[in-house]
Backbone as ProteinMPNN parsed JSONL, in Angstrom:
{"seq_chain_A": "XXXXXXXXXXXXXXXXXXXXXXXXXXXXXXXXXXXXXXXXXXXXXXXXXXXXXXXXXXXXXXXXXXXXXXXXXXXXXXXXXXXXXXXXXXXXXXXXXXXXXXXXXXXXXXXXXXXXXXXXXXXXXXXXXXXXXXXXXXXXXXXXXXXXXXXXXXXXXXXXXXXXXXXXXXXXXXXXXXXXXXXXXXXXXXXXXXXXXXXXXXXXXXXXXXXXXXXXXXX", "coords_chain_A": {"N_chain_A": [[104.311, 94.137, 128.887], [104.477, 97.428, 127.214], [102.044, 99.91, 128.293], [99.658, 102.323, 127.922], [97.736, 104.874, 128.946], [95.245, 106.216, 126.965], [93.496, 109.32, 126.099], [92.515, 110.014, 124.33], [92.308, 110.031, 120.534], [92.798, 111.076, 117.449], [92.497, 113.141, 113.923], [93.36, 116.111, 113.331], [94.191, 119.701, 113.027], [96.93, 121.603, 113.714], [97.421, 123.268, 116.372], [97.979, 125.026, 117.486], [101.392, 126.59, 118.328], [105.297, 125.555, 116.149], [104.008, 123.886, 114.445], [101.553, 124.667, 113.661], [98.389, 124.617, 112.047], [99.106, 122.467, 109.835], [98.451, 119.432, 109.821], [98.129, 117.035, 111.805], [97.949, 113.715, 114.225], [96.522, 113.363, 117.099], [97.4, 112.126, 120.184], [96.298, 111.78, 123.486], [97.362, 111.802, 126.412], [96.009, 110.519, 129.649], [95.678, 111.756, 132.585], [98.053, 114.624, 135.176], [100.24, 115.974, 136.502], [99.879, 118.768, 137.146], [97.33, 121.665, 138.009], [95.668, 123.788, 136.855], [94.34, 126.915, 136.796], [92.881, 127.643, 134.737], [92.934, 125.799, 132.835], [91.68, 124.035, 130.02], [91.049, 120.973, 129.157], [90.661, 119.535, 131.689], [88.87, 117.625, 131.895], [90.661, 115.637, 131.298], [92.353, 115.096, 133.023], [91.78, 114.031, 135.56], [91.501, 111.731, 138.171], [89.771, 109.569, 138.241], [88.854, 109.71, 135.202], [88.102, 108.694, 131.738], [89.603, 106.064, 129.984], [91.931, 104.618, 127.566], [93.887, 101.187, 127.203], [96.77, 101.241, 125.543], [99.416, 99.583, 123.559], [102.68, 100.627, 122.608], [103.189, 99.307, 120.08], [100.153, 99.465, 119.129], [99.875, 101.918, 119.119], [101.632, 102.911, 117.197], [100.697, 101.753, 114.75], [98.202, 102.445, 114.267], [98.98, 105.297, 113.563], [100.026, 104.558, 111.349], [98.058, 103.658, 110.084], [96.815, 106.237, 109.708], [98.13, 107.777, 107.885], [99.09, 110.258, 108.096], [101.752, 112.454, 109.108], [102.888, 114.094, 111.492], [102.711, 113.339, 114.468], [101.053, 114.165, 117.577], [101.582, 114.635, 120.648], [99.924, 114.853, 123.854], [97.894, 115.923, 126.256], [96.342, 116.311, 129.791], [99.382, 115.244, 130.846], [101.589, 114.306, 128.721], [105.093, 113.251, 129.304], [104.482, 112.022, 131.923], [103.775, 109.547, 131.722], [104.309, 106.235, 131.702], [107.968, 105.349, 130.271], [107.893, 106.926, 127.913], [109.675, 108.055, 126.259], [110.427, 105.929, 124.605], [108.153, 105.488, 123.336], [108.026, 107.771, 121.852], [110.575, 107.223, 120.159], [109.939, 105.463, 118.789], [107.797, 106.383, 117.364], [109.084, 107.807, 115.781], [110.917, 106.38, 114.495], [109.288, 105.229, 112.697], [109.008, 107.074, 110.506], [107.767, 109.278, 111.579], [107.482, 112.834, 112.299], [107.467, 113.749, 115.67], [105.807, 116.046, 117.965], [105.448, 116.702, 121.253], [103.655, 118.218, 123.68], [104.314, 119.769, 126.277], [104.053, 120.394, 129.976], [105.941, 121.86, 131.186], [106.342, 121.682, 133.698], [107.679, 118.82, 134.171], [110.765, 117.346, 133.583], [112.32, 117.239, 130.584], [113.083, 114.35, 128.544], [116.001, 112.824, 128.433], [118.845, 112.24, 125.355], [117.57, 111.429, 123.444], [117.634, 110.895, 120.399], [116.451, 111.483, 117.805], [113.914, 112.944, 115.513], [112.05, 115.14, 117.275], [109.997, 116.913, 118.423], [109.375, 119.949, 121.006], [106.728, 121.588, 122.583], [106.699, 123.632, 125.032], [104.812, 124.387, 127.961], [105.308, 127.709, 129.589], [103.857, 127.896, 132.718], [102.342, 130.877, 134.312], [101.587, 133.338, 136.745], [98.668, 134.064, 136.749], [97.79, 130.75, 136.381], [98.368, 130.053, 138.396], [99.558, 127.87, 138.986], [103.048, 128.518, 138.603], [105.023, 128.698, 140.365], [105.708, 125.734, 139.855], [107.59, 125.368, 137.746], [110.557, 123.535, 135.936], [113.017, 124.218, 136.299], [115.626, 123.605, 134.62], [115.083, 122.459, 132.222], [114.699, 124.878, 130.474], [117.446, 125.161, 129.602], [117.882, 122.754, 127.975], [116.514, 123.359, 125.564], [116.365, 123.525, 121.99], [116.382, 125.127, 118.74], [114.36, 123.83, 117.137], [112.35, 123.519, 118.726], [109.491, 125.05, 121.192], [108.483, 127.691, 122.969], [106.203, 128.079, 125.316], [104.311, 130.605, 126.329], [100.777, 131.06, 128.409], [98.546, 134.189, 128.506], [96.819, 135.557, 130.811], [96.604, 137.883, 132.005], [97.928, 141.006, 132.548], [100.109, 140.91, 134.421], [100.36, 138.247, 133.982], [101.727, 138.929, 131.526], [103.951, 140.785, 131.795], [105.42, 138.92, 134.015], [106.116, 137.066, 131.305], [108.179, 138.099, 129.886], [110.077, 138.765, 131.505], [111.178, 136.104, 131.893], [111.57, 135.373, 129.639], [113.599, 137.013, 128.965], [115.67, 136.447, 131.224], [115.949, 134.148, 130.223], [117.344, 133.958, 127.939], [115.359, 133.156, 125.298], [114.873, 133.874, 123.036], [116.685, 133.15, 121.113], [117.324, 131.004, 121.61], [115.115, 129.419, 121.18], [111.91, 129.192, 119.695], [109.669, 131.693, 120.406], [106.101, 131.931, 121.754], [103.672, 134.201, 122.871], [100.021, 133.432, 124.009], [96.874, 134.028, 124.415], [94.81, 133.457, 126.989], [91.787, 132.094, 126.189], [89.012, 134.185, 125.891], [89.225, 135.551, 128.178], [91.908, 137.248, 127.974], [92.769, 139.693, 125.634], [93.516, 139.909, 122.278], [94.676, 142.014, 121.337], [95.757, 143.172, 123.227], [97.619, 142.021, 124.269], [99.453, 142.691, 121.81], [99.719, 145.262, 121.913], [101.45, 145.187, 124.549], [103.678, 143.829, 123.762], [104.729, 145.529, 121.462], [105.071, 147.411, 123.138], [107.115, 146.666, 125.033], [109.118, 145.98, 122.9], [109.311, 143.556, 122.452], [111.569, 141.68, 119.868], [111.121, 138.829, 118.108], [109.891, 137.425, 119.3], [106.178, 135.863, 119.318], [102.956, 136.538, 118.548], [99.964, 133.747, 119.237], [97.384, 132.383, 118.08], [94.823, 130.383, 119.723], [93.843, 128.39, 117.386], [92.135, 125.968, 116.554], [89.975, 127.141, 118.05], [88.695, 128.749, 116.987], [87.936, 127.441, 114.559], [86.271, 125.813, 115.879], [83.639, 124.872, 118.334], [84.755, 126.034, 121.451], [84.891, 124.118, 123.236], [84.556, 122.135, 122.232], [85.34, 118.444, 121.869], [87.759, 116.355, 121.208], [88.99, 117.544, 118.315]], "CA_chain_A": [[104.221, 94.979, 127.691], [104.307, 98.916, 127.74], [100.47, 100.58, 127.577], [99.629, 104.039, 127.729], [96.661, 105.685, 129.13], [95.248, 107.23, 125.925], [92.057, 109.234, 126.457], [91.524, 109.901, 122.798], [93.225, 110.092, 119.377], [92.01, 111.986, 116.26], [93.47, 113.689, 112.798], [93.206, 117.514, 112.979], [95.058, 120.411, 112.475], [97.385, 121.343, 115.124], [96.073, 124.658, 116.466], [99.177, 125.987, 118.169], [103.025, 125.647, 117.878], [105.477, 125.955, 115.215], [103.501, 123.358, 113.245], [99.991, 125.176, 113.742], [97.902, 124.771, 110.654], [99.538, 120.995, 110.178], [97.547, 118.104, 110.121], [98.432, 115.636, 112.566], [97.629, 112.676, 114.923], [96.608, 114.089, 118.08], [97.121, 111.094, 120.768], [95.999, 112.732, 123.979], [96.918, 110.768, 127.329], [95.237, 111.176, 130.65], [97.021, 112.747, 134.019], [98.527, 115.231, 134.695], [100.482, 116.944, 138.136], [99.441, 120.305, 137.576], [95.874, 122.119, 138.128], [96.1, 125.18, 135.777], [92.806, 127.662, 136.541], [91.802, 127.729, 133.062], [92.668, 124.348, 132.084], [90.807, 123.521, 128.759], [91.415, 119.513, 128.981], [90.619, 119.218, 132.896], [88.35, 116.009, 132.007], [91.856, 114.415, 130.844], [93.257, 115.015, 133.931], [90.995, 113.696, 136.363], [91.836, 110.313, 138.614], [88.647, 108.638, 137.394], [89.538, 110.043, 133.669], [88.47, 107.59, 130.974], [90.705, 106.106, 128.989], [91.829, 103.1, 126.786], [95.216, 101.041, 127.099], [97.035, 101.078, 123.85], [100.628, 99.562, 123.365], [103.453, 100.92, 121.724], [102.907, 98.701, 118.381], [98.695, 99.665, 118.873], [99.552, 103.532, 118.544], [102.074, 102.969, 115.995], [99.681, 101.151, 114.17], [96.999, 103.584, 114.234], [99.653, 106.303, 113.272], [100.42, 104.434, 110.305], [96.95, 103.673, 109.123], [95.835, 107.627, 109.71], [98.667, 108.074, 107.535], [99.843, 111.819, 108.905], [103.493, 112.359, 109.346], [103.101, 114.708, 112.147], [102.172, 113.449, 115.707], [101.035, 115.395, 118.544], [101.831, 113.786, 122.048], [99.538, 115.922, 124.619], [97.079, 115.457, 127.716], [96.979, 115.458, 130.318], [100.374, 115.547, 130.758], [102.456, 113.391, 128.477], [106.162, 112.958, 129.845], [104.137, 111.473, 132.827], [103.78, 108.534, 130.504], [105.698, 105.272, 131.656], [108.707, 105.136, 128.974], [107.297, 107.781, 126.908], [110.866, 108.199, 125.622], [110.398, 104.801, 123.762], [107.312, 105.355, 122.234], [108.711, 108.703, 120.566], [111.078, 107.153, 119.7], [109.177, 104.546, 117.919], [107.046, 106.449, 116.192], [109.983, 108.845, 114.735], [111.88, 105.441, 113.083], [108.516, 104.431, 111.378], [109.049, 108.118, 109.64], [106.944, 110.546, 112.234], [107.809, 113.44, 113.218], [106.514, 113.608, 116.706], [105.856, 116.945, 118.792], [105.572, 116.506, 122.546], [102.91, 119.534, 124.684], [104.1, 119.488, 127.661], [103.679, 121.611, 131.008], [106.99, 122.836, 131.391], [107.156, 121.137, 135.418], [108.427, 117.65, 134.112], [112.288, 117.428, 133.31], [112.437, 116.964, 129.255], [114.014, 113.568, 128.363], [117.817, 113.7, 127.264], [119.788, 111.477, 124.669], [116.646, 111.019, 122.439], [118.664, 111.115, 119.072], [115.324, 111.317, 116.664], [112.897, 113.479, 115.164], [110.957, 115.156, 118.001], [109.952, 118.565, 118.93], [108.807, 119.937, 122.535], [106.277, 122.738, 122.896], [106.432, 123.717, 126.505], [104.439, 125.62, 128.135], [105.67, 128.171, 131.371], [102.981, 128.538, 133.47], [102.402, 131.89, 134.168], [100.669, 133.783, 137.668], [97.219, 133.222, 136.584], [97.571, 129.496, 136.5], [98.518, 129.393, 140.017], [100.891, 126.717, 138.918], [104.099, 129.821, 138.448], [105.867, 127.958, 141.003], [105.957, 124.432, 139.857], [108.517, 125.074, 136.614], [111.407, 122.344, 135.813], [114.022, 125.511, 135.247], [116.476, 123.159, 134.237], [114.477, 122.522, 131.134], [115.521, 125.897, 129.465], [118.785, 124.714, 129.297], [117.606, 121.447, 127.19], [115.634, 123.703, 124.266], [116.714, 123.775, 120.618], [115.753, 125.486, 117.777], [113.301, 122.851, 116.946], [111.407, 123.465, 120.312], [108.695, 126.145, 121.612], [108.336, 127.801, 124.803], [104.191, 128.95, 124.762], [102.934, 131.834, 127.27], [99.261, 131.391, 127.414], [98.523, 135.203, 129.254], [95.563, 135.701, 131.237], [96.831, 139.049, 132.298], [99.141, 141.986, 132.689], [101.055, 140.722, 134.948], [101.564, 137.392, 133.44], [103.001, 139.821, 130.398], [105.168, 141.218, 132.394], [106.439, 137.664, 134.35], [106.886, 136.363, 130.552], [109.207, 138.951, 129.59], [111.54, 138.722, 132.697], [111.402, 134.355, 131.771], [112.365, 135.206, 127.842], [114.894, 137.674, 128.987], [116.507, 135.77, 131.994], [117.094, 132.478, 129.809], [117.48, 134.315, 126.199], [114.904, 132.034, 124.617], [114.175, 134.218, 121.596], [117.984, 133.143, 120.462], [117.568, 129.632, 121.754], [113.911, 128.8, 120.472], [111.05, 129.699, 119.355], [108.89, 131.868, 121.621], [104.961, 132.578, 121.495], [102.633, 134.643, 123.553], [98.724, 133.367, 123.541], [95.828, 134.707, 125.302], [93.929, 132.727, 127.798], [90.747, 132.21, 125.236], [87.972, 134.71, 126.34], [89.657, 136.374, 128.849], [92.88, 138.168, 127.326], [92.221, 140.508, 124.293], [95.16, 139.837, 121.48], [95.214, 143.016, 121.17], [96.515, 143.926, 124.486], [98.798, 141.294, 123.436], [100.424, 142.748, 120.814], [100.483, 146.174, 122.712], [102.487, 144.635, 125.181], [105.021, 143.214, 122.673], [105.451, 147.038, 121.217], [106.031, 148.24, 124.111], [108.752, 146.112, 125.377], [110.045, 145.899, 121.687], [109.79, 141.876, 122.003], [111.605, 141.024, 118.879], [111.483, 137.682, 117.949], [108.138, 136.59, 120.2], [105.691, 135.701, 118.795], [101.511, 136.389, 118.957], [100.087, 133.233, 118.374], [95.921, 132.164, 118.979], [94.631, 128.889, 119.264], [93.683, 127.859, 115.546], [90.841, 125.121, 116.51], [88.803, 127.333, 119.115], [88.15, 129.477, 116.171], [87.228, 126.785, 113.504], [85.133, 124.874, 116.175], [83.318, 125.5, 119.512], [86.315, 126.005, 122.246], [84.85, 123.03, 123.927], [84.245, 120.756, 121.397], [86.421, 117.085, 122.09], [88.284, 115.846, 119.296], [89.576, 118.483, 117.187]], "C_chain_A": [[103.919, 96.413, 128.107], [102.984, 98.81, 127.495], [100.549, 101.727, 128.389], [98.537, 104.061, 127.773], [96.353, 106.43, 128.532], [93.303, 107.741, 126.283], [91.364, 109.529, 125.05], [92.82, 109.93, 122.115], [92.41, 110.247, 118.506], [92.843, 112.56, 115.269], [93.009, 114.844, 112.888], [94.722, 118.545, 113.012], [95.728, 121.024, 113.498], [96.846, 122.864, 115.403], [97.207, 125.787, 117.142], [100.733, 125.666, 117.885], [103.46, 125.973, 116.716], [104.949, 124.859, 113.59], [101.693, 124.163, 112.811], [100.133, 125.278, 112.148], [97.602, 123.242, 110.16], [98.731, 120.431, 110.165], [98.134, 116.968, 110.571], [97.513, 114.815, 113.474], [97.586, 113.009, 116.208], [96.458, 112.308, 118.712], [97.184, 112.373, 122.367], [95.976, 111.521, 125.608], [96.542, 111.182, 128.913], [96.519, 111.565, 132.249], [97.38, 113.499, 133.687], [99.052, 115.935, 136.491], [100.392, 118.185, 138.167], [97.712, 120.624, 137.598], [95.825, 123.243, 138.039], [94.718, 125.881, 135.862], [91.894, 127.596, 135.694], [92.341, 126.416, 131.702], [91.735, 123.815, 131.098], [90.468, 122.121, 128.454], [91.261, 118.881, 130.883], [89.953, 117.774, 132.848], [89.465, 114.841, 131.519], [92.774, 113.983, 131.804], [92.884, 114.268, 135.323], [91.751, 112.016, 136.746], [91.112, 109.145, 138.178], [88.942, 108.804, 135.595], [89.264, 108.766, 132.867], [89.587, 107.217, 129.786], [91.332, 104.357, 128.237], [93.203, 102.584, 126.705], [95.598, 100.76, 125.768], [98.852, 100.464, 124.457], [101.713, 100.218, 122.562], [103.234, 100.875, 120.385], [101.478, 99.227, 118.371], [99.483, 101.167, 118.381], [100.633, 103.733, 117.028], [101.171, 102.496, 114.781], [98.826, 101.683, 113.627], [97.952, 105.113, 113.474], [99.35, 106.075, 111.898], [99.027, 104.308, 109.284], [96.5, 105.063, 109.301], [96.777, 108.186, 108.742], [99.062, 109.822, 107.422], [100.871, 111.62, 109.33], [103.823, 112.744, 110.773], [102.278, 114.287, 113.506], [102.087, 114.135, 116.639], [100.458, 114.39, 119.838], [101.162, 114.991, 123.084], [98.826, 115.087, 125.65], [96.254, 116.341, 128.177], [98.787, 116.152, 130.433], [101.448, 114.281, 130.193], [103.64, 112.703, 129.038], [105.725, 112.323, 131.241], [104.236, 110.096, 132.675], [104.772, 107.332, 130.969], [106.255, 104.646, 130.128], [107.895, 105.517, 127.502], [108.367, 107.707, 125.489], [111.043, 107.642, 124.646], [109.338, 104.679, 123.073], [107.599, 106.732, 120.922], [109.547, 108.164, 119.339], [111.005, 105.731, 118.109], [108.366, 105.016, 116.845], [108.117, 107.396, 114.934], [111.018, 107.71, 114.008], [110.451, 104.912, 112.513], [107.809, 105.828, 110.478], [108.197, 109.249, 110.162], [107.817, 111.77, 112.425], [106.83, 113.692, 114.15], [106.776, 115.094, 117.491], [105.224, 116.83, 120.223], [104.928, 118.039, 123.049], [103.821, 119.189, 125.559], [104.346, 120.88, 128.449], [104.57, 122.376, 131.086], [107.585, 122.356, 133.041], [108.041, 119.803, 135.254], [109.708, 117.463, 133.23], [111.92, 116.933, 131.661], [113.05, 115.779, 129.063], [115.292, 113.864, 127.614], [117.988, 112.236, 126.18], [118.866, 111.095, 123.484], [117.462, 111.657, 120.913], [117.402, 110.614, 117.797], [114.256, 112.542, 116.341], [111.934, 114.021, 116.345], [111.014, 117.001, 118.154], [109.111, 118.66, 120.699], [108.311, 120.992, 122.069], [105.86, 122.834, 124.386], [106.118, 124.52, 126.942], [105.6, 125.908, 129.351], [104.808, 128.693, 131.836], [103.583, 129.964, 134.309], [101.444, 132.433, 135.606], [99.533, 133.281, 137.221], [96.665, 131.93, 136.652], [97.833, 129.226, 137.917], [99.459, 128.438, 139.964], [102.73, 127.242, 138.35], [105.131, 128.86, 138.996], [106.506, 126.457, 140.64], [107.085, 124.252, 138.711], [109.263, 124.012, 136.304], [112.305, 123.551, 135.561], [114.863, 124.939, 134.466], [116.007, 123.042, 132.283], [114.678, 123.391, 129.883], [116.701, 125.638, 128.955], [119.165, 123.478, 128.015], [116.966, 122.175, 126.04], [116.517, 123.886, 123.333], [115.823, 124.74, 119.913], [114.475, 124.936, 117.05], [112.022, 122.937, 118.264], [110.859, 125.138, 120.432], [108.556, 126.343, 122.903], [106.79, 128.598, 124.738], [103.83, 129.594, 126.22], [101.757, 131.937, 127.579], [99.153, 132.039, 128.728], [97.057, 134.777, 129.55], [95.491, 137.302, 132.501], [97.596, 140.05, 132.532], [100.29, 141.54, 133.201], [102.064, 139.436, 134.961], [102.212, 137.823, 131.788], [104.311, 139.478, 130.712], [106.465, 140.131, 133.072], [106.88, 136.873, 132.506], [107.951, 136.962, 129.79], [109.924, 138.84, 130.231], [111.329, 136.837, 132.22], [111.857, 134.814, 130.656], [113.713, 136.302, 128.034], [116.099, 137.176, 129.694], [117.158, 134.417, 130.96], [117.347, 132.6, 128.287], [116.73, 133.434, 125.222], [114.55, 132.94, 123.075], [115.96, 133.452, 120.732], [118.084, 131.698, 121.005], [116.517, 128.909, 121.195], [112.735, 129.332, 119.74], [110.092, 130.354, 120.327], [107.314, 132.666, 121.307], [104.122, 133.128, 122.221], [100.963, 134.265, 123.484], [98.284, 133.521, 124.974], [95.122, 133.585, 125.827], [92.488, 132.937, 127.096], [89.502, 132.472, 126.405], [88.485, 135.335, 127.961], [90.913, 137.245, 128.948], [92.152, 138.405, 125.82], [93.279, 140.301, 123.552], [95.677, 141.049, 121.638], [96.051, 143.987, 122.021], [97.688, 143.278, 124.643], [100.311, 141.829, 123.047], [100.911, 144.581, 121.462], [101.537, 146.531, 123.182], [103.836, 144.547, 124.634], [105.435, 144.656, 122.144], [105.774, 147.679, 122.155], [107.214, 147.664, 124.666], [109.489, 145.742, 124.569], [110.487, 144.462, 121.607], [110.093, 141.577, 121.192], [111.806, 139.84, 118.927], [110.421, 136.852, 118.842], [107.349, 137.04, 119.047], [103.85, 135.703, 119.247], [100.689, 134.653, 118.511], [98.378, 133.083, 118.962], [96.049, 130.781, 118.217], [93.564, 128.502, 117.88], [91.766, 126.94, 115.567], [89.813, 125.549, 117.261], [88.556, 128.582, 118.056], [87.412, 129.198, 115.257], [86.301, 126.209, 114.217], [85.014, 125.268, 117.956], [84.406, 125.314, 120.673], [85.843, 124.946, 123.164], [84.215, 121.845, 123.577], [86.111, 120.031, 121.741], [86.994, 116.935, 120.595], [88.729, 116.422, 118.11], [90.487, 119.142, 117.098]], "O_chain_A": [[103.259, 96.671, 129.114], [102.537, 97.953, 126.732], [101.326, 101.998, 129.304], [97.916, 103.449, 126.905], [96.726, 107.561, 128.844], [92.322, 107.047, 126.551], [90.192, 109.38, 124.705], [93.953, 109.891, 122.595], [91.309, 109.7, 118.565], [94.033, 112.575, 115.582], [91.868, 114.826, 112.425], [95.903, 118.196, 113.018], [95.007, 121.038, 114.496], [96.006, 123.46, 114.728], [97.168, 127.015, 117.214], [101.155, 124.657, 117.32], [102.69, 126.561, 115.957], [105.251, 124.933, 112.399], [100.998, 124.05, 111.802], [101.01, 125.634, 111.361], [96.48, 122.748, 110.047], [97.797, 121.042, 110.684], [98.577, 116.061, 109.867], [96.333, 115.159, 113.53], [98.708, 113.004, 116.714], [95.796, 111.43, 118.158], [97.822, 113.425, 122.407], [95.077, 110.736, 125.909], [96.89, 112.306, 129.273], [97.712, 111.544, 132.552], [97.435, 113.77, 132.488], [98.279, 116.259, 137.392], [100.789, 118.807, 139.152], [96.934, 119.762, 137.188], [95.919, 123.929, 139.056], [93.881, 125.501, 135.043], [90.666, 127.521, 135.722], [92.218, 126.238, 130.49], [90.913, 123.02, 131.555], [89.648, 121.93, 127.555], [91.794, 117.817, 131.196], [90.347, 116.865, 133.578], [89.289, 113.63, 131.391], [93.611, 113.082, 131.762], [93.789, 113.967, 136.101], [92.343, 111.303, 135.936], [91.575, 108.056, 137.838], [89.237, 107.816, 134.923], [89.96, 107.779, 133.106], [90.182, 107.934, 128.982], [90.996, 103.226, 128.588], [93.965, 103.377, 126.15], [94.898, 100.146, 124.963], [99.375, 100.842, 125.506], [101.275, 100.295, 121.414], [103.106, 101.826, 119.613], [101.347, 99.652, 117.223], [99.596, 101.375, 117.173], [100.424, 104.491, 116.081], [101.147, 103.25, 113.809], [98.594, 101.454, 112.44], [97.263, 105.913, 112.84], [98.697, 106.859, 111.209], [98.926, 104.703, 108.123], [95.345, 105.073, 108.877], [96.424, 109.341, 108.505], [99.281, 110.32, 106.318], [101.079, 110.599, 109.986], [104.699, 112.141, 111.392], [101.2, 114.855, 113.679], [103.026, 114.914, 116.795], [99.435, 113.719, 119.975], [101.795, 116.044, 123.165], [99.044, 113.9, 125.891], [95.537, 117.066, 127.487], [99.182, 117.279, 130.136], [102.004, 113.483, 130.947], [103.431, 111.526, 129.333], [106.725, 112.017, 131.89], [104.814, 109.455, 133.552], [105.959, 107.414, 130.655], [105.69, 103.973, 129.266], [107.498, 104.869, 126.534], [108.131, 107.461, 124.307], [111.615, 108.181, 123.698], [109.337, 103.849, 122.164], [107.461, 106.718, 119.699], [109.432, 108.401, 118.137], [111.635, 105.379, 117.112], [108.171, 104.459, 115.765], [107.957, 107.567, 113.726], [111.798, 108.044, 113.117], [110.607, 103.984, 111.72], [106.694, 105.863, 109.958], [107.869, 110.144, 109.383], [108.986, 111.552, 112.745], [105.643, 113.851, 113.863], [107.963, 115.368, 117.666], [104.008, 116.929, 120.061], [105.635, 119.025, 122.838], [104.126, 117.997, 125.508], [104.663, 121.982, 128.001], [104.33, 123.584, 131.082], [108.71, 122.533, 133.507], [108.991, 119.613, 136.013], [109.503, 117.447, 132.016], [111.042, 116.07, 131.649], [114.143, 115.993, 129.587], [115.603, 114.64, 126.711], [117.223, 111.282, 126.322], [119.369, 110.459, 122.557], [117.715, 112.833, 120.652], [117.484, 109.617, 117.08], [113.812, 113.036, 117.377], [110.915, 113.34, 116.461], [111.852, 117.89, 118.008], [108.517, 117.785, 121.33], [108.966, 121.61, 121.231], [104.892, 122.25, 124.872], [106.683, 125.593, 126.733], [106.386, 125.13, 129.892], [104.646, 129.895, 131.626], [104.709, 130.159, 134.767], [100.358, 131.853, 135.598], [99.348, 132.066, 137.276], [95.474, 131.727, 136.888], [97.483, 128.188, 138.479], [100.169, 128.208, 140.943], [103.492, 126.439, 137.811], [105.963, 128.299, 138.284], [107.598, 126.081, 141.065], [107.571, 123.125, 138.613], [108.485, 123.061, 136.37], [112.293, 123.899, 134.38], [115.078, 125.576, 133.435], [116.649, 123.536, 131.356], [114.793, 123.012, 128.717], [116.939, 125.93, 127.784], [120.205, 123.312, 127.377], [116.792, 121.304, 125.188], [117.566, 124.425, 123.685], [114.737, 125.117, 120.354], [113.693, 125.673, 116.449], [110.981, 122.293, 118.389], [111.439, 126.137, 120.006], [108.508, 125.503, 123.801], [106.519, 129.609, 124.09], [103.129, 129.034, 127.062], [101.263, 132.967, 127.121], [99.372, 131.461, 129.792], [96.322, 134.018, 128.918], [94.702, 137.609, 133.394], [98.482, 139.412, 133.1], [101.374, 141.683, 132.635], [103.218, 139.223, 135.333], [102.97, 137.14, 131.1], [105.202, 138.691, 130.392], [107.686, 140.2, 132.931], [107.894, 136.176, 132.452], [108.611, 136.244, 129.038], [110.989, 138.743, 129.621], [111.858, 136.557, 133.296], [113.063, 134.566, 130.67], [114.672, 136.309, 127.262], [117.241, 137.275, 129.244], [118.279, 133.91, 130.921], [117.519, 131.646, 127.527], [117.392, 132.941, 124.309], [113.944, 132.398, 122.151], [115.941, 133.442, 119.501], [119.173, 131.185, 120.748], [116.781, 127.813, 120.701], [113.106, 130.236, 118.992], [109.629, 129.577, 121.162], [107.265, 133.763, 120.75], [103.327, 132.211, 122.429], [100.461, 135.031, 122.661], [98.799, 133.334, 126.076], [94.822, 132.702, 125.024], [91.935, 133.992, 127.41], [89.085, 131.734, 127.297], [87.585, 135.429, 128.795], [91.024, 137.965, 129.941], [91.383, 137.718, 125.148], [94.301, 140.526, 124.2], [96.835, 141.275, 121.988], [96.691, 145.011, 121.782], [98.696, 143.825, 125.09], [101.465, 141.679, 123.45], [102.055, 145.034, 121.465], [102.339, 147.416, 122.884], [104.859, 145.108, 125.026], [106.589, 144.975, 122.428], [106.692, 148.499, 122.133], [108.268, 148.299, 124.709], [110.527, 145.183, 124.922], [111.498, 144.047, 121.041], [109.22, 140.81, 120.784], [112.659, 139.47, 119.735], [110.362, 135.623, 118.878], [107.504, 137.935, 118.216], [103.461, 134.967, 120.154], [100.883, 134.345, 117.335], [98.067, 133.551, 120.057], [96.601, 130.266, 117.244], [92.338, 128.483, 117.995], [90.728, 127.174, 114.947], [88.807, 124.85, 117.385], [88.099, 129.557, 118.654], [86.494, 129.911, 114.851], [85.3, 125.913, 113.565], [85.895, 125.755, 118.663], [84.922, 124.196, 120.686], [86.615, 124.871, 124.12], [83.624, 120.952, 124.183], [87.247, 120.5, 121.82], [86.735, 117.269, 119.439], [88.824, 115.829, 117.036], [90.69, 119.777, 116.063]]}, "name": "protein", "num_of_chains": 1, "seq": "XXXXXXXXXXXXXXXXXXXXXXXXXXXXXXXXXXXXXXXXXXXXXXXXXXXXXXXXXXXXXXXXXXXXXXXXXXXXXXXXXXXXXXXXXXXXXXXXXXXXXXXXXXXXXXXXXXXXXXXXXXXXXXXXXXXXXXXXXXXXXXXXXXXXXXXXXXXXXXXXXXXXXXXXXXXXXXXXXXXXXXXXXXXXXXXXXXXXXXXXXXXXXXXXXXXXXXXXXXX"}
């Protein structure tokens, strides 16, 4: 039987993305192959990492009794997930729509013919993890899909402007700039964006490290 390394699951409001605001089903599973400086979720990623096996039918299950339309597949690093593909796709025929975090290093699944969205990040210099991308990945985004920036300084500005210009993502997806919380200023942000006349990017801050302490679990 499939199971899935889930290290939590909770109903809040999604905090980033083009659903931010949203109230969904955060399922949140552990691992992850990158090690991002300012990693916010590092206790999800860990080898020891606790965590609880759930099956396919368990998280559907739980979907259906939290009754929220909108799931949110994160970590950790989801697409790590053995036959992730099949639990999406499970929860989007019992009427979800499901949105998928992921890092941006692990190849996107193809042929999935259901309800899903991707918000992917592209690590950026500051994470130290610049190098590890999936490039191919750009090539796989829709209109339905996000590509998320989170800056932690000038110069990853400047690298996310040459990434949204090289693969035209303002005309292929949705694209958002956010600040590395407590060490980018928005406002240097949005600077940025006037000066290189980014139309079509987007400022965006994280939603739940405003309503609740940025290192509170579960929200």
């Amino acid at each position: 039987m499939d199971k899935y390394r889930v290290a939590e699951h909770f109903v809040s409001i999604n905090g980033e993305g083009q659903r931010a605001g949203e109230l969904a089903l955060f399922i949140r599973f552990t691992g992850c192959n990158l090690n991002c400086s300012w990693c916010d979720t590092k206790w999800a990623n860990e080898p020891g990492a606790p965590y609880t096996e759930m099956s396919t039918r368990e998280i559907c299950e739980t979907a259906k009794q939290c009754g929220t339309v909108n799931i949110t597949l994160t970590g950790g690093e989801p697409l790590l997930q053995p036959d992730i593909a099949g639990l999406i796709k499970a929860l989007a025929e019992q009427g979800h729509s499901v949105e998928v975090e992921t890092n941006g290093s692990v190849p996107l699944p193809e042929g999935l013919d259901c309800d899903v969205t991707y918000t992917m990040d592209c690590k950026l210099p500051s994470s130290g993890m610049a190098d590890r991308m999936c490039r191919e990945n750009y090539g796989r985004l829709t209109s339905r899909d996000t590509v998320k920036f989170v800056c932690g300084s000038q110069e990853d500005l400047r690298r996310a402007a040459e990434v949204i210009a090289e693969h035209d993502l303002t005309n292929r997806c949705r694209v958002y700039l956010s600040p590395v919380f407590g060490m980018t200023d928005p406002k240097d942000i949005v600077d940025f964006m006037k000066d290189r006349g980014l139309n079509g990017v987007r400022l965006q801050l994280q939603l739940h490290k405003f309503i609740w302490d940025p290192n509170e679990r579960g929200v």
